[in-house]
FIKOLZA-1660 file (N, C-alpha, C; in steps of 0.1 Angstrom, whole numbers, plus 5000, padded with zeros to 4 digits):
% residues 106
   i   px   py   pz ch aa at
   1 2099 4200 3764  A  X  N
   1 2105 4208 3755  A  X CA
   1 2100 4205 3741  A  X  C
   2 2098 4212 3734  A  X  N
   2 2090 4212 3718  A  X CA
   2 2103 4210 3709  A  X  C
   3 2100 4204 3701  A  X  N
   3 2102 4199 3690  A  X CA
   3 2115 4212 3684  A  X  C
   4 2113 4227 3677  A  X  N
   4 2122 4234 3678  A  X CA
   4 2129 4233 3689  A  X  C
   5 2130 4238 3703  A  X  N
   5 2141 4240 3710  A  X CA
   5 2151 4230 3713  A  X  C
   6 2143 4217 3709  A  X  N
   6 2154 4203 3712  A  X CA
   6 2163 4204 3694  A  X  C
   7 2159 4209 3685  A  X  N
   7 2169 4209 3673  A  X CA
   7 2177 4221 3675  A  X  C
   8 2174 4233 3678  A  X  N
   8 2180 4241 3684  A  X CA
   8 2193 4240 3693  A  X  C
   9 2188 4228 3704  A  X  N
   9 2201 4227 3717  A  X CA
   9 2208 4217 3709  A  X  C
  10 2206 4209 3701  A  X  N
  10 2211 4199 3693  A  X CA
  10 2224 4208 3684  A  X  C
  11 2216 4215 3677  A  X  N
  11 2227 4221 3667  A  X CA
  11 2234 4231 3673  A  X  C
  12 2236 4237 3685  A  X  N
  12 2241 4245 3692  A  X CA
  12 2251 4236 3696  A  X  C
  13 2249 4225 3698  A  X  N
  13 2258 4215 3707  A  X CA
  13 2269 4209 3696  A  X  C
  14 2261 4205 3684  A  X  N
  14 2273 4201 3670  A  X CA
  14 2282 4211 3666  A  X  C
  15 2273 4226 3670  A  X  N
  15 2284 4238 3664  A  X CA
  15 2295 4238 3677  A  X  C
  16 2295 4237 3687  A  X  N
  16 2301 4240 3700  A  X CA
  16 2313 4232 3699  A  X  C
  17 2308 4215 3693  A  X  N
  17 2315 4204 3691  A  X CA
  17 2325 4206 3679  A  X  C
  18 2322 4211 3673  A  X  N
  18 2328 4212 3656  A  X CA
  18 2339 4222 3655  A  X  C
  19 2336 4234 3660  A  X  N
  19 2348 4244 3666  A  X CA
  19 2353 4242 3676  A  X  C
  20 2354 4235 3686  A  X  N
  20 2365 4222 3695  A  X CA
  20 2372 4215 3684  A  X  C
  21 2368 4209 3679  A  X  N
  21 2375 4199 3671  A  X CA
  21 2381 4201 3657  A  X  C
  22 2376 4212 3651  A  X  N
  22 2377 4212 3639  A  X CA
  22 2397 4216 3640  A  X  C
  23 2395 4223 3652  A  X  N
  23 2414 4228 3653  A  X CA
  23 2420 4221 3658  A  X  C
  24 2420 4212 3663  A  X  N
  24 2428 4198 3667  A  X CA
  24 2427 4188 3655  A  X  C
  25 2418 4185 3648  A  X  N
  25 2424 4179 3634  A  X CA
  25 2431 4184 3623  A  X  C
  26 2426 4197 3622  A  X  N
  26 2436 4207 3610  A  X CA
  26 2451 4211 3620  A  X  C
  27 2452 4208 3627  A  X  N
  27 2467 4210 3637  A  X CA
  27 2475 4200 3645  A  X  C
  28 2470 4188 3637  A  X  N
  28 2477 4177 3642  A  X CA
  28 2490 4179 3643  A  X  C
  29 2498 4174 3653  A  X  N
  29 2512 4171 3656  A  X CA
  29 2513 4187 3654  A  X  C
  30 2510 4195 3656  A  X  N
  30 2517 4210 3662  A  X CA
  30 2513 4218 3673  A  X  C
  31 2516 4225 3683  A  X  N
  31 2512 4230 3692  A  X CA
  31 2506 4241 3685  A  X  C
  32 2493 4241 3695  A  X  N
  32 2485 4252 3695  A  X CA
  32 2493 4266 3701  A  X  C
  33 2490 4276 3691  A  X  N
  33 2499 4290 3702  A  X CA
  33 2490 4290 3713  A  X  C
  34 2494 4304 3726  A  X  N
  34 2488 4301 3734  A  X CA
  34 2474 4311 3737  A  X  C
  35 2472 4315 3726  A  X  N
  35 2460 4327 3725  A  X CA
  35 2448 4315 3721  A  X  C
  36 2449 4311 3713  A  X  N
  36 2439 4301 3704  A  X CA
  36 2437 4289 3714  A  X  C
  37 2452 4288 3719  A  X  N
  37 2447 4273 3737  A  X CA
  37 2435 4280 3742  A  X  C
  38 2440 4292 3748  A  X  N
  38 2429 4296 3758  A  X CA
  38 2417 4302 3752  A  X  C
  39 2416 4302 3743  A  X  N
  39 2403 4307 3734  A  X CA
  39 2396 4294 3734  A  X  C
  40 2397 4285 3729  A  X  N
  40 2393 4271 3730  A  X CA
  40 2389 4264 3742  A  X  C
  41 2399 4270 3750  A  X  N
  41 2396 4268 3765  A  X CA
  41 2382 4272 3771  A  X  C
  42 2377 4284 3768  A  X  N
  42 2369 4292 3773  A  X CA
  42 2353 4287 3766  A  X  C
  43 2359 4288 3751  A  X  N
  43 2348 4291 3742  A  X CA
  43 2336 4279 3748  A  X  C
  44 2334 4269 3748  A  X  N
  44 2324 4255 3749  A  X CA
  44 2317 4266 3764  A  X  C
  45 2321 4270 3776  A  X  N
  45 2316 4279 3790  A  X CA
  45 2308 4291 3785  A  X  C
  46 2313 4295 3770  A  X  N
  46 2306 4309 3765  A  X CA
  46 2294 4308 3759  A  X  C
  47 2296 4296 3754  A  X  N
  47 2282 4288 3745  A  X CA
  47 2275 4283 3751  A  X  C
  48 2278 4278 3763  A  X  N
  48 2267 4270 3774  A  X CA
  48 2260 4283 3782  A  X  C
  49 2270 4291 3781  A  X  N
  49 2263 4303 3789  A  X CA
  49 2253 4307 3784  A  X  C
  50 2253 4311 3771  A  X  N
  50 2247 4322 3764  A  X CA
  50 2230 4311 3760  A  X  C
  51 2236 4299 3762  A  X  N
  51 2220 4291 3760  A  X CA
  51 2211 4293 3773  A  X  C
  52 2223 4292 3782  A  X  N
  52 2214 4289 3794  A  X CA
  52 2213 4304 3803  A  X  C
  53 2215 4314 3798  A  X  N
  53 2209 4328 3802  A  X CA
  53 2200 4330 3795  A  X  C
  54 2196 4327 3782  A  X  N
  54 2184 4331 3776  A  X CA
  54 2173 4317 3780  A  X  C
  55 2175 4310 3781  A  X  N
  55 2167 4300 3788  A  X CA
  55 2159 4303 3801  A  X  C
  56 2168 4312 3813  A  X  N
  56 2165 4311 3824  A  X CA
  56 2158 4324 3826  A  X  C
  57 2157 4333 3819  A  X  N
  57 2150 4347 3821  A  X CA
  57 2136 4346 3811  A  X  C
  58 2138 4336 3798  A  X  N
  58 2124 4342 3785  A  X CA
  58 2117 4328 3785  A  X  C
  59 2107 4330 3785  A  X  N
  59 2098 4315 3785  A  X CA
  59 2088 4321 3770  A  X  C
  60 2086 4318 3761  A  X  N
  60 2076 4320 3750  A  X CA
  60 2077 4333 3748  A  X  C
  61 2092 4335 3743  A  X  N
  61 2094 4351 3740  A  X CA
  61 2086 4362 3744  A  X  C
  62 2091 4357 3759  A  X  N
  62 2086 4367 3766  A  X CA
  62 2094 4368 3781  A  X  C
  63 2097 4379 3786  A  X  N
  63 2106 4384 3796  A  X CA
  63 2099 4377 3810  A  X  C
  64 2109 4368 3820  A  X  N
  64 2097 4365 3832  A  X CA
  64 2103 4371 3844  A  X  C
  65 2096 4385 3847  A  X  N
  65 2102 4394 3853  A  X CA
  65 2098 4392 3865  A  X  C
  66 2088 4384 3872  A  X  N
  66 2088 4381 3882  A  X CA
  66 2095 4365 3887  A  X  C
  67 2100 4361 3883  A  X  N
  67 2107 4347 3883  A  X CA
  67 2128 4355 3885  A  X  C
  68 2128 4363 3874  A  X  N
  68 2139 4369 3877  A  X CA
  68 2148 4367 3888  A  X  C
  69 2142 4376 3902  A  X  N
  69 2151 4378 3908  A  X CA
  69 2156 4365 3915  A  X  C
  70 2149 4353 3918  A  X  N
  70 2148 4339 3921  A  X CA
  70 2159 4335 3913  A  X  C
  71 2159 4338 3900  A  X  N
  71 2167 4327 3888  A  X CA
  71 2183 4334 3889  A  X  C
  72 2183 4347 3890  A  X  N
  72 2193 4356 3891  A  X CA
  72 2198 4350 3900  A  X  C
  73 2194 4355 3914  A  X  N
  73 2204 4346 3928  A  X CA
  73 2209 4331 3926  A  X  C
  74 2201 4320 3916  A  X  N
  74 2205 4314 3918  A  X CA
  74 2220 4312 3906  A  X  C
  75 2216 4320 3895  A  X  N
  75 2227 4321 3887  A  X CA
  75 2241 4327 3895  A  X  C
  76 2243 4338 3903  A  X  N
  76 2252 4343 3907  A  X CA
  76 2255 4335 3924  A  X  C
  77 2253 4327 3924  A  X  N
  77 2256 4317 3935  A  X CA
  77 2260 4305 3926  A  X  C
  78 2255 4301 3914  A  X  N
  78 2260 4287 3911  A  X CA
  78 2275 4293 3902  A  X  C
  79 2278 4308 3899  A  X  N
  79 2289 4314 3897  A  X CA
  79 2298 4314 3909  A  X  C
  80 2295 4318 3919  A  X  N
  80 2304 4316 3928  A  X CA
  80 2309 4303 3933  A  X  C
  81 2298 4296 3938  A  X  N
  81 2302 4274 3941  A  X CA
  81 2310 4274 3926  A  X  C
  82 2309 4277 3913  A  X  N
  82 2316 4273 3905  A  X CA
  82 2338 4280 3907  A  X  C
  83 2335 4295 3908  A  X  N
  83 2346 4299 3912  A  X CA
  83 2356 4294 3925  A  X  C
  84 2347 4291 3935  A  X  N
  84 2354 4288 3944  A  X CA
  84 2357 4272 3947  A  X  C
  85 2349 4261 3943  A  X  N
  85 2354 4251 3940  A  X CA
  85 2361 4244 3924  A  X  C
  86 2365 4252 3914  A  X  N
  86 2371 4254 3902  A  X CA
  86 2366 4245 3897  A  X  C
  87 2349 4244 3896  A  X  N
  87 2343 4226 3891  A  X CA
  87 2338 4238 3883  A  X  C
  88 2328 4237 3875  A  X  N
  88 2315 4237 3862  A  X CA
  88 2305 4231 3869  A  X  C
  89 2310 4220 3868  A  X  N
  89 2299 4211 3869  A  X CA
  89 2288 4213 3887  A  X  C
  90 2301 4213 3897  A  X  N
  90 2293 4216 3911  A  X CA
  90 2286 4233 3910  A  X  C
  91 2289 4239 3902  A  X  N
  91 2286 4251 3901  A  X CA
  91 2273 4248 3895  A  X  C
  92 2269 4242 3883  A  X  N
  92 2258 4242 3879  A  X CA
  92 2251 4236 3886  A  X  C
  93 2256 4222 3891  A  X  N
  93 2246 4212 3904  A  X CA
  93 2242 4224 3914  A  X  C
  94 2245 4229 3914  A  X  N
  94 2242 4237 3933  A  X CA
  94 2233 4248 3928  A  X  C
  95 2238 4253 3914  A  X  N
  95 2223 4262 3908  A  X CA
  95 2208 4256 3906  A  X  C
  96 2211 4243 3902  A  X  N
  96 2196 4239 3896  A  X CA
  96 2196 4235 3909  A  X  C
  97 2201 4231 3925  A  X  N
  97 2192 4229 3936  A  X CA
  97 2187 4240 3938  A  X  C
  98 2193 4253 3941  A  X  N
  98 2192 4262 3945  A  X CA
  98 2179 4268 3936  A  X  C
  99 2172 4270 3924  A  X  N
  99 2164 4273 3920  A  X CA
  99 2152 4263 3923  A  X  C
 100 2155 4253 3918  A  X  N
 100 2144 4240 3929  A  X CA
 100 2139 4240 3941  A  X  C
 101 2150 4244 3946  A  X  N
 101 2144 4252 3962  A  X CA
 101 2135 4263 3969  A  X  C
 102 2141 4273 3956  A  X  N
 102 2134 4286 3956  A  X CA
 102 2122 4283 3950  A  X  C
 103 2115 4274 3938  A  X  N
 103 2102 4273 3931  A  X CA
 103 2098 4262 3942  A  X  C
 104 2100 4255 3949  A  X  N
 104 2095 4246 3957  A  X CA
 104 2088 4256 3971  A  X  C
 105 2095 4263 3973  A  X  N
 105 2093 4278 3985  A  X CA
 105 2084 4282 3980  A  X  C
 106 2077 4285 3970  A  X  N
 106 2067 4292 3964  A  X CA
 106 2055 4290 3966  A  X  C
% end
């Protein structure tokens, strides 16, 4: 990884971090309503998404349309392992085998 994209995932990760936390210090000792819980809830899964969809389709701003359909199945399978065992985390584990498997098949 070069030099830009590691300051990039870095400062994506302090902003992700900062809007987590910035509302739990300015709202000490009060409950969060429950729109802004579940906003909070969600948000950190929206930001990890949105890195790692543009990650998985563009290599040197450029579209990798033959890698696609490989990366796709493995995205909508490590969506489903994710839905159906209520993890993140086995969801993403079982995507990066599942793509490792598929470039190893190659």
């Amino acid at each position: 990884m070069d030099e830009i994209r590691f300051w990039i995932v870095v400062g994506m990760g302090l902003v992700t971090y900062i809007s987590r936390l910035a509302p739990q210090l300015l709202m000490t000792g009060r409950n969060f309503p429950e729109v802004l819980d579940r906003y909070l809830r969600y948000l950190s899964y929206a930001l990890v998404v949105s890195v790692i969809s543009v990650n998985l389709f563009i290599s040197g701003a450029r579209f990798e349309a033959g890698a696609a359909p490989q990366r796709s199945f493995a995205l909508v399978s490590a969506i489903i392992v994710a839905l159906i065992t209520k993890s993140s985390l086995i969801g993403m584990l079982s995507g990066t085998a599942i793509i490792l498997v598929l470039s190893w098949a190659r």
